[in-house]
Each structure stands twice: as structure tokens, then as C-alpha cells.
C-alpha positions as CSV (number, residue, x, y, z in Angstrom):
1,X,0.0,0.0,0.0
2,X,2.7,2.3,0.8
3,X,4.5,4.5,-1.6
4,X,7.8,3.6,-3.3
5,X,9.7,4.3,-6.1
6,X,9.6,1.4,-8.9
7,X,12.4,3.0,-10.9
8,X,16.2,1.5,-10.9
9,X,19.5,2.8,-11.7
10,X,20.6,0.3,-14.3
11,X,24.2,-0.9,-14.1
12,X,25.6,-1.3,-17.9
13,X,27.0,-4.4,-18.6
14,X,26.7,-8.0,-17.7
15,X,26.5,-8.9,-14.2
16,X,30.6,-9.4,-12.8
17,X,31.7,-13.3,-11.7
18,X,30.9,-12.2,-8.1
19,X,27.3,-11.3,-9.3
20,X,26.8,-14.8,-10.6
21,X,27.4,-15.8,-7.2
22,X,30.8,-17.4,-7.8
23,X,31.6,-18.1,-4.5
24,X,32.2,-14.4,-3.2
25,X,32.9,-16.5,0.7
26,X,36.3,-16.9,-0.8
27,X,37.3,-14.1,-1.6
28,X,36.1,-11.6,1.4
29,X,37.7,-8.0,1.5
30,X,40.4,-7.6,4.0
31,X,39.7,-5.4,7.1
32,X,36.9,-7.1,8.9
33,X,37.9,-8.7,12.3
34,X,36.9,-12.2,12.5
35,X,33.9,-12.6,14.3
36,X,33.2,-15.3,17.5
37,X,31.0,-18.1,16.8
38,X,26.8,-16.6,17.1
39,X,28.0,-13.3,17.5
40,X,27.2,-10.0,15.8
41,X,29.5,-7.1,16.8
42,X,27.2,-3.4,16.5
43,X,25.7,-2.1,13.9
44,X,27.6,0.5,12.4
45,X,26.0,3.8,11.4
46,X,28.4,4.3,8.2
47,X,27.2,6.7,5.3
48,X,28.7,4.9,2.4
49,X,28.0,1.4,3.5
50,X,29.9,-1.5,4.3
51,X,33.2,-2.2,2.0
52,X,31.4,-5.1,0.4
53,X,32.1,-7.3,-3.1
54,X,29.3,-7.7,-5.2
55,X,26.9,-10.5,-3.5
56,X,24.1,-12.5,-4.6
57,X,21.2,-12.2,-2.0
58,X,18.5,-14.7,-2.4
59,X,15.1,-12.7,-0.8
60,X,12.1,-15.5,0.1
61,X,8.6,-14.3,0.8
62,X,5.8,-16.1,1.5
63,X,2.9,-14.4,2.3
64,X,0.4,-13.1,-0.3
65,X,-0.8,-9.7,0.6
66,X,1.2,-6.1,-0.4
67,X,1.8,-4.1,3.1
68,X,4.5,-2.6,4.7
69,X,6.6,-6.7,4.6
70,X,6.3,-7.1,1.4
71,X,6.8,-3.5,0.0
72,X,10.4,-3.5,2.0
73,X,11.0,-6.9,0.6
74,X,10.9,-5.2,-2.8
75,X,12.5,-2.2,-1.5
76,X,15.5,-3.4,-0.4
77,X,15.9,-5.7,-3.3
78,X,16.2,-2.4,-5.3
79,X,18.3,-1.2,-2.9
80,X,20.8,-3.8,-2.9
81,X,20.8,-3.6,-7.0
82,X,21.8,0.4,-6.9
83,X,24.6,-1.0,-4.8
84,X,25.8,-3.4,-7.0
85,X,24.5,-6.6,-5.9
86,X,22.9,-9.4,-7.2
87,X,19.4,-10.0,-6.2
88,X,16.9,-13.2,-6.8
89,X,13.3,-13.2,-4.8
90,X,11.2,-16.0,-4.4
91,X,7.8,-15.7,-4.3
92,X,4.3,-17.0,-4.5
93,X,2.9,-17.1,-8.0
94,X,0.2,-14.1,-8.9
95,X,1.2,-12.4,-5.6
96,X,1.7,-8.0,-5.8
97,X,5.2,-9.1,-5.0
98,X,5.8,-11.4,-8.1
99,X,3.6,-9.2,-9.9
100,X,6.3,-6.1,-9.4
101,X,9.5,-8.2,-9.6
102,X,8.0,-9.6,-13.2
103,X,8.1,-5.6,-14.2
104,X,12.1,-5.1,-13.4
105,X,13.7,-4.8,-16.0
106,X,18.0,-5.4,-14.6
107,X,21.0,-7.7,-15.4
108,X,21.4,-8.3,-12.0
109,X,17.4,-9.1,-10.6
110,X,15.2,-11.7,-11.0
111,X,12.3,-12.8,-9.4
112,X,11.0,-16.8,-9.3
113,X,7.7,-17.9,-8.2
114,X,7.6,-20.7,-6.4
115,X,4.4,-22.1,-4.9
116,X,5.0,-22.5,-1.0
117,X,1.8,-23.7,0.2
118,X,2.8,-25.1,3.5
119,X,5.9,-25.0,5.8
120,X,6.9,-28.8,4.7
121,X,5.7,-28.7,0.9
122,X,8.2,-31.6,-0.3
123,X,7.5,-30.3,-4.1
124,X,8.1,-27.2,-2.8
125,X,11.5,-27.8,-0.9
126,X,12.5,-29.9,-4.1
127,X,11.9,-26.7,-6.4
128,X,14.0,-24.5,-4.2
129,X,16.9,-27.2,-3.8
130,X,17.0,-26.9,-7.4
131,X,16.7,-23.5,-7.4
132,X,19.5,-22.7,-4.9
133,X,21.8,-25.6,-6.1
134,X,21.7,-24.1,-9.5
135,X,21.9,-20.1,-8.5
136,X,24.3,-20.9,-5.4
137,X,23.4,-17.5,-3.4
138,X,25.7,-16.0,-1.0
139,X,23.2,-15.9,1.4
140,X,19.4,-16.3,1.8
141,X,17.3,-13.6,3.6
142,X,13.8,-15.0,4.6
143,X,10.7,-13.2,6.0
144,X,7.6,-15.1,6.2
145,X,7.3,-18.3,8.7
146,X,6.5,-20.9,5.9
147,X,9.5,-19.4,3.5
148,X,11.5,-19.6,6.7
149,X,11.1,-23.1,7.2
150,X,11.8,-24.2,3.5
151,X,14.8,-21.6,2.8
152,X,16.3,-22.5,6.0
153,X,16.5,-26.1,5.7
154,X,17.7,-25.6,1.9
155,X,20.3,-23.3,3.4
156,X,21.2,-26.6,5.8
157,X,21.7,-28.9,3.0
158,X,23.4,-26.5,0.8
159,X,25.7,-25.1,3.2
160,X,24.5,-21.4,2.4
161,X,23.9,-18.8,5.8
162,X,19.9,-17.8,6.6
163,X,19.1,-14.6,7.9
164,X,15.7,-13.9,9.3
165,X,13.8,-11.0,9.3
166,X,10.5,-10.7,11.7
167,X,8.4,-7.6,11.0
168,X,5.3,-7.7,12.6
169,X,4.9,-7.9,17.1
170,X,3.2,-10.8,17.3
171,X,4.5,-12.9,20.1
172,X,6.4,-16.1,18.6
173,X,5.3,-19.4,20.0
174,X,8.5,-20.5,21.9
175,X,8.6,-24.0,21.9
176,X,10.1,-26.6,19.8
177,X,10.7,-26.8,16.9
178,X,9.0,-23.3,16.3
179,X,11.5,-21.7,17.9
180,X,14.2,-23.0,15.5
181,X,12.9,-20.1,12.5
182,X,14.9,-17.9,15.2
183,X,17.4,-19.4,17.6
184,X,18.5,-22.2,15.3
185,X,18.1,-22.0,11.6
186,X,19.7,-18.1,11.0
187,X,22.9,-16.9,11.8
188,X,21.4,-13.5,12.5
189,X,17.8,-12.2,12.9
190,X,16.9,-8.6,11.9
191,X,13.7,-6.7,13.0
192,X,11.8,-3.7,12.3
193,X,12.0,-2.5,16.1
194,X,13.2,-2.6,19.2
195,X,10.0,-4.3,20.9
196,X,10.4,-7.2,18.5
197,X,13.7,-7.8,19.6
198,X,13.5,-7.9,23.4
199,X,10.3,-10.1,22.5
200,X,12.9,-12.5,20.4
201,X,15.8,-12.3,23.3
202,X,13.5,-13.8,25.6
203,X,12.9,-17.3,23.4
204,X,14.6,-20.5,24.7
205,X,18.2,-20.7,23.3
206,X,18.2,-17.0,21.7
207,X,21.6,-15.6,21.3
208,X,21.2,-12.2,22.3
209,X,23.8,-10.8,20.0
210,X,22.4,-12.2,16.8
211,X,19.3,-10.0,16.9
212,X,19.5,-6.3,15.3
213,X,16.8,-3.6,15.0
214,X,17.1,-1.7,11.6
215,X,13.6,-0.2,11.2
216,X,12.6,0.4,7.9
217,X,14.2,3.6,6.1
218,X,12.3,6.5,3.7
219,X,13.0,7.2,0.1
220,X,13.5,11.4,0.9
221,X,13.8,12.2,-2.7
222,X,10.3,10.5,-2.8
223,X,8.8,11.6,0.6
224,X,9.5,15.1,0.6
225,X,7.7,18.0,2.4
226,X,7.9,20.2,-0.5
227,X,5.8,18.2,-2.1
228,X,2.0,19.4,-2.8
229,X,-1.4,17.9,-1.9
230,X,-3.5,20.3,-3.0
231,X,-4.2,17.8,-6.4
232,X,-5.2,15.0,-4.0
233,X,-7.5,17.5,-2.2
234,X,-9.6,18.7,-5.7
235,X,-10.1,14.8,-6.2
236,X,-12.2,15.0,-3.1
237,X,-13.5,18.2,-3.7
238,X,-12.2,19.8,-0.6
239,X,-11.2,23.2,0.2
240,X,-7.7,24.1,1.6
241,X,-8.9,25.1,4.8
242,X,-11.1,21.4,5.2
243,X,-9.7,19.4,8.2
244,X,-8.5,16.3,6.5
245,X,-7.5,12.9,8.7
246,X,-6.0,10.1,7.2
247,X,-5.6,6.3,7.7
248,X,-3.1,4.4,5.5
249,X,-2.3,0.9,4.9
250,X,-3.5,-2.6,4.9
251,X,-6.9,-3.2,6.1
252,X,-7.4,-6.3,8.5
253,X,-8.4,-7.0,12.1
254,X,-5.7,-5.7,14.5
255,X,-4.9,-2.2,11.9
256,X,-8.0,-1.1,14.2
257,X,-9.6,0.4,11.5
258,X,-13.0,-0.2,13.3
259,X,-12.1,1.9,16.3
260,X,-11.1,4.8,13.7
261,X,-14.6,4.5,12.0
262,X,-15.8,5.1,15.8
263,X,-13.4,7.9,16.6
264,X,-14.3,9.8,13.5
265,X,-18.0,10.0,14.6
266,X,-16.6,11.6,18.2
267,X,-14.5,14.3,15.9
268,X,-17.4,15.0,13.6
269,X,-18.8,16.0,16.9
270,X,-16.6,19.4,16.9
271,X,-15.4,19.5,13.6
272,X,-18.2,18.7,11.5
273,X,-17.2,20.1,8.7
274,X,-13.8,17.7,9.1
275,X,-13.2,15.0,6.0
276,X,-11.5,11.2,6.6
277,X,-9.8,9.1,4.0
278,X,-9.0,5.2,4.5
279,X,-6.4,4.5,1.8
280,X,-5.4,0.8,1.2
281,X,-6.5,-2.6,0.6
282,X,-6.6,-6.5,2.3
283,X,-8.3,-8.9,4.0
284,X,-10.9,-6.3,5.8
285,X,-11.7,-3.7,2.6
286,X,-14.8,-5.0,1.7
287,X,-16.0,-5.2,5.3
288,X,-14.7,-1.9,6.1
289,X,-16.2,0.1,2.9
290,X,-20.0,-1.6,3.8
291,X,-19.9,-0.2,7.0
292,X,-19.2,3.4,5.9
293,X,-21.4,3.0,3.2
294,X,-24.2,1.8,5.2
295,X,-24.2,4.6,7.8
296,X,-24.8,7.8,6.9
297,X,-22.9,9.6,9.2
298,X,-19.9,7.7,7.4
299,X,-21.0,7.9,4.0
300,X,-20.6,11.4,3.5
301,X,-17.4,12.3,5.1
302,X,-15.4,9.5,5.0
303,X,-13.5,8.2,1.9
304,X,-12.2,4.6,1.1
305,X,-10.1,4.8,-1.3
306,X,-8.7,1.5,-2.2
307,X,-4.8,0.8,-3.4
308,X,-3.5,3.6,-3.9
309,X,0.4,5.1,-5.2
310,X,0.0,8.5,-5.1
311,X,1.1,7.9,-0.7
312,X,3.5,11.0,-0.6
313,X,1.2,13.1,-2.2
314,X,-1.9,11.7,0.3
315,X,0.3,12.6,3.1
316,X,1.0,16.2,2.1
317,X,-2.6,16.5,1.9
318,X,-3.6,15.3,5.5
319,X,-3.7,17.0,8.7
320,X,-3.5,14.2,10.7
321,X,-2.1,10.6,10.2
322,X,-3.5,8.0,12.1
323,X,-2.0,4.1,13.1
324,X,-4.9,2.7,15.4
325,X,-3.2,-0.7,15.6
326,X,-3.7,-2.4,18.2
327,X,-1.6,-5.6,17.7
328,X,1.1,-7.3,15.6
329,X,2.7,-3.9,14.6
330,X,6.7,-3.5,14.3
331,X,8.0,-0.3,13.1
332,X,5.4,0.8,10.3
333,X,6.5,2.6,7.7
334,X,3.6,5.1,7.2
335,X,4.9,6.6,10.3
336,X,8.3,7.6,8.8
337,X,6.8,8.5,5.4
338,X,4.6,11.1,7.5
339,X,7.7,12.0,9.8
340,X,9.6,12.6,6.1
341,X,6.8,14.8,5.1
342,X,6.1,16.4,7.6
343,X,2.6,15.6,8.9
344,X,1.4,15.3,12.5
345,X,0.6,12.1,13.9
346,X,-1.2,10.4,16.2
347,X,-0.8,6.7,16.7
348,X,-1.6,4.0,19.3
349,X,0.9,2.4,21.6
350,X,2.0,-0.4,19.8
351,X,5.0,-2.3,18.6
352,X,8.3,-0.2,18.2
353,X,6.0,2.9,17.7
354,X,6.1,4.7,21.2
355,X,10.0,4.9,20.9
356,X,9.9,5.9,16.8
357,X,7.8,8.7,18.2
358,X,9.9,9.5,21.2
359,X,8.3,8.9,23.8
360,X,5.3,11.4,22.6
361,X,7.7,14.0,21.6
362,X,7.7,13.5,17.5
363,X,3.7,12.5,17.4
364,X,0.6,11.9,19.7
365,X,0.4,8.9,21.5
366,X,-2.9,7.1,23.0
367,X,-3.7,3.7,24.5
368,X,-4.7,0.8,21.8
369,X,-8.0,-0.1,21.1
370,X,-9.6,2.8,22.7
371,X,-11.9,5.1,19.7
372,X,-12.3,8.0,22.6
373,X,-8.8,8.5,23.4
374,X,-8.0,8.1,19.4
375,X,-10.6,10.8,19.1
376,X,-8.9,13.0,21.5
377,X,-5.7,12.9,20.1
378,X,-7.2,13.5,16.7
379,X,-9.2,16.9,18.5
380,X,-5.7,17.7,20.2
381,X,-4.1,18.5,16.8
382,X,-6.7,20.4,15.1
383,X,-7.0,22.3,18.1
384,X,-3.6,22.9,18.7
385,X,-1.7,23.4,15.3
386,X,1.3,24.7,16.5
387,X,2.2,22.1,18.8
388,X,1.7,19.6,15.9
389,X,3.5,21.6,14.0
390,X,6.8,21.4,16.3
391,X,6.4,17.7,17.2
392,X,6.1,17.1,12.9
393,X,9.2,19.5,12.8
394,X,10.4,17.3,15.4
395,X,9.7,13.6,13.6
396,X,11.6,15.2,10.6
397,X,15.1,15.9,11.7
398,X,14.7,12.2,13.5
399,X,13.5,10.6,10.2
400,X,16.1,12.5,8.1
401,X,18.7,11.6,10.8
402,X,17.8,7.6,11.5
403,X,14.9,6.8,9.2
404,X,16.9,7.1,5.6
405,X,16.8,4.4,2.9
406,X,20.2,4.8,2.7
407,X,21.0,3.9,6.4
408,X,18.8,1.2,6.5
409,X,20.7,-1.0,3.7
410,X,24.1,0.3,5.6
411,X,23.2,-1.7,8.5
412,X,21.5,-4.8,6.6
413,X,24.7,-4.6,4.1
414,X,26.5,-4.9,7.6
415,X,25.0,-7.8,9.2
416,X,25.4,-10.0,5.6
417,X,29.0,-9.0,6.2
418,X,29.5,-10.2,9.9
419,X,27.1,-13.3,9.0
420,X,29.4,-14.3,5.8
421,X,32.8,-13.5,7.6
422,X,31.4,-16.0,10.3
423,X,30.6,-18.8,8.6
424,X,33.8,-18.7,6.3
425,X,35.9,-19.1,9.6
């Protein structure tokens, strides 16, 4: 759902012997202190990145929707291409995901889908064994828990190192052999946020050291506060002056869209005159677009827009951004995006989010599943513009400062090396 930028810096030429994946373990740059066995030294906050040879990086995604997961998925995929790398992704077939990868057009990139109905598919373990044996990756990044548990055991058989990422809060099972996707299968473990991290530090057998936060970065040249909503505001036929608030991402359960739809009818209450868009798509749309269409105090103020791509622009339209999760959230990248472009928000206390907003400083913060103190929050900034106004100012030195694109694949460019430098010793 959330914005990004589908274009890519070609590289001329044919992808290098190190981009073939020609055995790149063997050939590491000097400089790099061998690490101890299961253990990541910091992350280091470098601005050009890791002194990396071209790699082949095998990304394996499993699920089926297009949210924040998947969109960095593709993200850094592109990413790791302006860098030089070589980059495969495997994917369920017809997914948004294989749908964009079938659209890049680059030497270095392509995308395989692979039906992975089931964590112990033997047809499709046997497809990837193929598939890795005949591409022989550097390493393989997973992401989703039945991609985890076929890529991981291909890495096994092959000899190739996992990482993990885990995006979302929801608590992992820890018992055996669940607990394997993350203490024993992966040399390293990224997540989007802090909170995900103490969560996985606290499983059975979980090396500390091997888990790293590197929430997801913003494309600034995309998501940038100069940029004008007043376009997106004449497609809903609203004046400049119009309170706008705004929703954005997947809809299902636990995005709390339902307790927004219920906050916006306690705002109506002193800003009639106030307009709401729900941009995105999932599981919950169709449910969520009959009930504002069925109540009339809904129906006429609040706009569901679907998919949309136009995010940056959406955001320089709103007054307000809104997360109303209320589980399962990591770091969510609408929040940054809004941070980048400068628009106040107010979001619920979930996840990693309370500490990407400071504490309260860089956006509102209110209790989960609660439409009243939502509402409040909501009230708080239209009421008080120019304390939203310093807390936005606020969120964008932090997003421009820790939030970037550019940092983010410094650090996972960073863990690939430590993981790769450990398992050639």
C-alpha cells in the first residue's frame, strides 16, 4: 500500500563473476575482524555502507498480501541492486510481489515464483533445492514463517547462511521446533523494532547478540515535504482550509480500523465540517467500505479509497495521520513517510512505535483499542496546530537523521557481512 519508487539505476553491462554468485565467501575484503561463533558485533552507522564485493542475495517471501513486509521486501531488493549486488526473490505465484518483480527490468534481478503452500511442501523444498543448487546464493534472507522453514533447511543442505527478518509484534510461540525459525536456523535475525527484539531475546536458546533492530528507512527524494497535496485534495473536492484525517495501509483485524470508524463520529462531533480518507486494501476492505457506506454519518465524510500510489502526495494532503493498531505492529512505515513529510501524527501504543515517536515527543500517543482517546488525540491537533506543527518538525530531523533508505541497507549490508565472515571461519 505504501508509496515507493519502482524506478532503478541500471548498471551497464553484464552482471561481474561475483554477481553470478561465484563463490564471493572466498574471496572476502580484508579489514573485517573475525567474528566469534553466534556473534554480531554493533551495527555500524556508516554513510557509504559497508566495504562489500558484489553479493548475490537470495530474498524469500511467503505471504500473499502487499503491506509494509512485502513492500520492503521489494525495497530493499532495489536497494541492494543500486549497490551493485545481485538480487533473486522468491515468491508466491500471482502475488503483488511477483507481480512487481515480473516488471524489473535489470541484469542483475530476478524474481522466481515458487508455490510455498505449507511450511513442509516436499514439491516445494524440491523446487528450491534446485533452485538454490543451480543459483548458489551468498546468502538467503527469509521473512515469512513458511518461507523460513523451506529456505532454511535448503540453506542446511546447501551449506548457504539464513538470515531472518520478523516484522510484525506478534508474540512467537516459543517452543520446539517453532523456535528453531529464530534461535536455530539463522545466523542473525533482523527486525523492524526494538519491541520485536527484546520479544525474540526472551525465546529459549536465543543468542542475544544475533538479533539487530534496523527499522525500515524512507526514500527522501520521494517523501518530501515540499511536495503538494492540494491535487489529491480537488479529487475530493475539498477546500484548503477542510480538516482532512487520514488512515493508510492494509486493512485487516488488529490495523483497528474499526475503532477509527468510531473515533471519526466523536471528531465529527466538533469538527463537522472535518473529512476522513482510508487509503489501502486487504483482507478487511470490503467489510470496512459496507460499513461506511451503510451509515450515513460515514458515508458522507469518510473516503475509502482503495490501493493507492500516489502515498507521498496523500500525506501532504492530511492534517493528521493516524495508526490505530492495536496488535502485531513493528516499526510501520507510514509513520516515517509522514515524519519525512512532515505531517502530524497520532498513533496508538503499539509495537516499536512509542520509541519511533519518542516517547510522545515526534507525534501523539494514545492507548490501543480505545476510539475515545484516538478521538482526543485527533481533536488535540486540530485544536492545537502549532504544537503539531513542532512535534512534525520534530519527527523530521529524527526521520532524516535515523529513518533514511540509505542507512537502513548500511546496516543490513552490515549484518550480511559479519554473517558471511562467520561462517567462512
Amino acid at each position: 500500500m505504501f508509496g515507493y519508487d519502482e524506478s532503478f539505476r541500471d548498471k551497464a553491462g553484464e552482471p561481474t563473476r561475483g554477481q553470478r554468485g561465484a563463490g564471493w565467501v572466498s574471496t572476502l575484503p580484508g579489514g573485517y575482524a573475525k567474528l566469534s561463533s553466534y556473534r554480531l558485533q554493533p551495527i555500524l552507522a556508516t554513510s557509504s555502507g559497508p566495504d562489500l564485493k558484489s553479493l548475490h542475495i537470495l530474498h524469500s517471501e511467503a505471504a500473499t498480501g502487499w503491506g509494509g513486509q512485502e513492500i520492503r521486501v521489494f525495497q530493499e531488493s532495489r536497494l541492494l541492486l543500486e549497490r551493485g549486488h545481485r538480487v533473486t526473490v522468491v515468491c508466491q505465484p500471482g502475488s503483488p510481489l511477483a507481480e512487481r518483480c515480473a516488471g524489473v527490468n535489470h541484469p542483475s534481478f530476478q524474481g522466481v515464483p515458487v508455490r510455498m503452500p505449507r511450511a513442509l511442501s516436499p514439491a516445494a523444498f524440491a523446487r528450491l533445492v534446485g533452485l538454490v543448487r543451480s543459483l548458489r546464493p551468498d546468502l538467503l534472507h527469509t521473512h515469512s514463517s513458511i518461507d523460513s522453514w523451506l529456505v532454511s533447511l535448503v540453506g542446511r543442505l546447501l551449506r548457504i547462511p539464513v538470515v531472518r527478518s520478523r516484522h510484525v509484534s506478534i508474540p512467537v510461540a516459543d517452543f520446539f521446533p517453532n523456535r528453531w525459525l529464530y534461535t536455530r536456523f539463522p545466523e542473525a535475525v533482523i527486525t523492524s523494532g526494538e519491541a520485536i527484539s527484546d520479544h525474540l531475546r526472551s525465546l529459549h536458546g536465543m543468542a542475544p547478540e544475533q538479533v539487530v533492530s534496523i527499522p525500515a528507512g524512507v526514500d527522501l527524494d520521494r517523501f518530501d515535504p515540499a511536495l503538494s497535496g492540494e491535487s489529491f485534495r480537488q479529487e475530493l473536492r475539498l477546500t484548503a482550509d477542510q480538516p482532512l484525517v487520514g488512515k493508510i495501509g492494509v486493512i485487516r483485524g488488529w490495523k483497528g480500523h474499526n475503532h477509527f470508524l468510531d473515533a471519526v463520529l466523536r471528531v465529527r462531533e466538533q469538527f463537522p465540517e472535518t473529512h476522513f480518507v482510508i487509503a489501502g486494501s486487504g483482507p478487511g476492505y470490503s467489510e470496512i467500505r459496507h460499513k461506511v457506506e451503510s451509515r450515513p454519518a460515514l458515508a458522507d465524510r469518510v473516503h475509502v479509497l482503495g490501493h493507492r500510489e500516489d502515498v507521498p502526495e496523500i500525506l501532504a494532503a492530511l492534517d493528521v495521520l493516524v495508526l490505530a493498531s492495536f496488535a502485531g505492529e513493528g516499526t510501520p512505515q507510514v509513520i516515517p513517510q509522514a515524519m519525512a513529510m512532515k505531517t502530524p501524527v497520532v498513533a496508538t501504543r503499539v509495537g516499536s512505535v512509542p520509541d519511533l515517536l519518542g516517547g510522545g515527543e515526534r507525534g501523539l500517543l494514545v492507548a490501543p483499542g480505545q476510539a475515545d482517546l484516538l478521538a482526543e488525540g485527533i481533536l488535540k491537533v486540530l485544536t492545537d496546530r502549532e504544537g503539531a506543527r513542532r512535534r512534525a518538525e520534530l519527527g523530521y530531523a529524527f526521520c532524516r537523521k535515523e529513518l533514511t533508505v540509505g542507512r537502513m541497507i548500511d546496516q543490513t549490508l552490515e549484518v550480511y557481512s559479519q554473517v558471511l565472515h562467520r561462517f567462512a571461519a
